[in-house]
LOSE-864572 format. One record per residue (C-alpha): residue number from 1; residue in three letters; x, y, z. Coordinates in steps of 0.001 Angstrom, whole numbers, plus 500000, padded with zeros to 6 digits. Last residue first. Layout:
REM residues N
{n NUM, res ala, c1 X, c2 Y, c3 Z}
...
This chain:
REM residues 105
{n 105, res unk, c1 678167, c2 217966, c3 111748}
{n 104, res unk, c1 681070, c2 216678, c3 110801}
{n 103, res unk, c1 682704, c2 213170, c3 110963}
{n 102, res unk, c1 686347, c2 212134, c3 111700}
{n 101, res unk, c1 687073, c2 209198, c3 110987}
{n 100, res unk, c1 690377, c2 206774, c3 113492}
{n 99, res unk, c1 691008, c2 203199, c3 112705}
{n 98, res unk, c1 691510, c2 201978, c3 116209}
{n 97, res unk, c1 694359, c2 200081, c3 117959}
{n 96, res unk, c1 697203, c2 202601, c3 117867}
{n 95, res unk, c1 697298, c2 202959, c3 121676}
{n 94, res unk, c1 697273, c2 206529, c3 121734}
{n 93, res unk, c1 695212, c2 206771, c3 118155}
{n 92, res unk, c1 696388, c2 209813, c3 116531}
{n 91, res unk, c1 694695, c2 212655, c3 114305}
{n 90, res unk, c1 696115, c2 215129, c3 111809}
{n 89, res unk, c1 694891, c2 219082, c3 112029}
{n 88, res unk, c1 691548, c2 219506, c3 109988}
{n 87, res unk, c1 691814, c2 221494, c3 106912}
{n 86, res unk, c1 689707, c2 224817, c3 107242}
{n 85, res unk, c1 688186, c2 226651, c3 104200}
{n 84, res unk, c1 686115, c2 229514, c3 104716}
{n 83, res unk, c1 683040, c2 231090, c3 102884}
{n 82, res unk, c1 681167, c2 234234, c3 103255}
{n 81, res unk, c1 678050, c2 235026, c3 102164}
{n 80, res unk, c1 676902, c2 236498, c3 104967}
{n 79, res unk, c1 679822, c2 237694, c3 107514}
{n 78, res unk, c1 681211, c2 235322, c3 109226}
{n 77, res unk, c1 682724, c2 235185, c3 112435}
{n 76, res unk, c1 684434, c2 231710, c3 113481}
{n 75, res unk, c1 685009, c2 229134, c3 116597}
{n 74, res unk, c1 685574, c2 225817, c3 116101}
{n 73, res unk, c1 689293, c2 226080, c3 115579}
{n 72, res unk, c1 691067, c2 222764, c3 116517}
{n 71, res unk, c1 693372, c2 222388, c3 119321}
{n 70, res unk, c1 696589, c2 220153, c3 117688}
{n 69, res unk, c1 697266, c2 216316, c3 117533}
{n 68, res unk, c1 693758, c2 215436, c3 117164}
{n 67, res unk, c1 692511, c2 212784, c3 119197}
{n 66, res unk, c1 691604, c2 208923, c3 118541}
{n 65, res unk, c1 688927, c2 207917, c3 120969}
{n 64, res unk, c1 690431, c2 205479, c3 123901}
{n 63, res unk, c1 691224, c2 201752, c3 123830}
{n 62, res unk, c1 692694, c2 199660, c3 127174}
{n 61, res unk, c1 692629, c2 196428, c3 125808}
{n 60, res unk, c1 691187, c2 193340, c3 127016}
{n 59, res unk, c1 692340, c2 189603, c3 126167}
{n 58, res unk, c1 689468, c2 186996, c3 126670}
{n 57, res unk, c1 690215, c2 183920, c3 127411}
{n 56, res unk, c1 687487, c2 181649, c3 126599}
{n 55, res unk, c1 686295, c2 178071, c3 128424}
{n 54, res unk, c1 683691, c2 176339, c3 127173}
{n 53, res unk, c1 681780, c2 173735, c3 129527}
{n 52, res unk, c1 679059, c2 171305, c3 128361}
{n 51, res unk, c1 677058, c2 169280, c3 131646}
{n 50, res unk, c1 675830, c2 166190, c3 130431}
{n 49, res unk, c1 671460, c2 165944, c3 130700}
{n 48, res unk, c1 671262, c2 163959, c3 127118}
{n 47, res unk, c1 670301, c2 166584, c3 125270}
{n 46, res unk, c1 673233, c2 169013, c3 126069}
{n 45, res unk, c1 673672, c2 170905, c3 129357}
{n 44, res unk, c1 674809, c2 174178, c3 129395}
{n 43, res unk, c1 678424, c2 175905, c3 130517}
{n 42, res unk, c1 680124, c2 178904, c3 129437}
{n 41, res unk, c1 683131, c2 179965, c3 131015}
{n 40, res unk, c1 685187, c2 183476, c3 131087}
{n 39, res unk, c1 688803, c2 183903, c3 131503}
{n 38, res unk, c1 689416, c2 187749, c3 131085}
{n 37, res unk, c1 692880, c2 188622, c3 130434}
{n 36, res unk, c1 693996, c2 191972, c3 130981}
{n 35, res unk, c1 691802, c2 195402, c3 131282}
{n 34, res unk, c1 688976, c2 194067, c3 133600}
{n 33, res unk, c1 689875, c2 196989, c3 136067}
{n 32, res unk, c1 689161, c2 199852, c3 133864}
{n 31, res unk, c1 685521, c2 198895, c3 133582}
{n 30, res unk, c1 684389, c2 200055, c3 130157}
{n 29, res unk, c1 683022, c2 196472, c3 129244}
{n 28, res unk, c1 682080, c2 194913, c3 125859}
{n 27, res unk, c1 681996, c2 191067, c3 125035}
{n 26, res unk, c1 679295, c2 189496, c3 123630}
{n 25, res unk, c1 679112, c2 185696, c3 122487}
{n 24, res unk, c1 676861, c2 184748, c3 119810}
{n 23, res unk, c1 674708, c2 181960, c3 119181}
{n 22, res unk, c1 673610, c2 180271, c3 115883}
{n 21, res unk, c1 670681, c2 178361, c3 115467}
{n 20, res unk, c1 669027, c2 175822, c3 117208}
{n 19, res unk, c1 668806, c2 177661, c3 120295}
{n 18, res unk, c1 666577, c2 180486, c3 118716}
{n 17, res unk, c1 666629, c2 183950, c3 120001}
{n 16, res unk, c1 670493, c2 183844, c3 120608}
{n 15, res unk, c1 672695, c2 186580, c3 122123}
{n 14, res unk, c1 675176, c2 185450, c3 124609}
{n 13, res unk, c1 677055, c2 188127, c3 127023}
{n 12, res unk, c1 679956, c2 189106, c3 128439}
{n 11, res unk, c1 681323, c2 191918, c3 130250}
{n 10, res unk, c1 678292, c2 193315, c3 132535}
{n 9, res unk, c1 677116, c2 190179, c3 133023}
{n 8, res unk, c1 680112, c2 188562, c3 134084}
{n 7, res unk, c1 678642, c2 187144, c3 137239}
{n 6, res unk, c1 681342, c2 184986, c3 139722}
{n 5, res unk, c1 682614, c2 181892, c3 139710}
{n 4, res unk, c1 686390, c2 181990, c3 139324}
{n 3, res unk, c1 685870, c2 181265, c3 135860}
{n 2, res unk, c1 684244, c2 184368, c3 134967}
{n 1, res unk, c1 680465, c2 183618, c3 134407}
């Protein structure tokens, strides 16, 4: 839950099909307005019935795709047996967060 009480469940998650092993913590949202800090808190109760709390703050970025820098050419007409070389313009990451690869199809 966030720490102000209410359901995070579409930002955060845990992931654990076994207790006694290890458990993750999700975090993934495409909500514009949780860019900022998140506080989030996880609480449980041990063993022994005492309540466990862990609090996270959880920075959020805006992120977008990385774009080319120039309109590519997608169109072409070929003739059969024809071949054509095309070097992809360069690519930039607005907020310079992502590793950017281009993959074709």
């Amino acid at each position: 839950m966030f720490q102000n009480g209410t359901s995070c469940s579409k930002f955060a998650w845990l992931d654990s099909g076994d207790f006694n092993r290890d458990t993750t913590l999700w975090v993934q949202t495409d909500e514009e307005n949780l860019v900022g800090t998140q506080r989030t808190v996880i609480r449980g109760c041990d063993n022994m019935g005492k309540l466990l709390e862990i609090n996270f703050y959880v920075n959020v970025t805006s992120n977008s795709a990385p774009e080319f820098t120039e309109d590519i050419q997608t169109q072409w007409n070929l003739n059969v047996g024809d071949n054509i070389n095309y070097k992809l313009p360069p690519f930039k990451d607005p907020e310079g967060n992502d590793v950017g690869e281009v993959y074709i199809n």
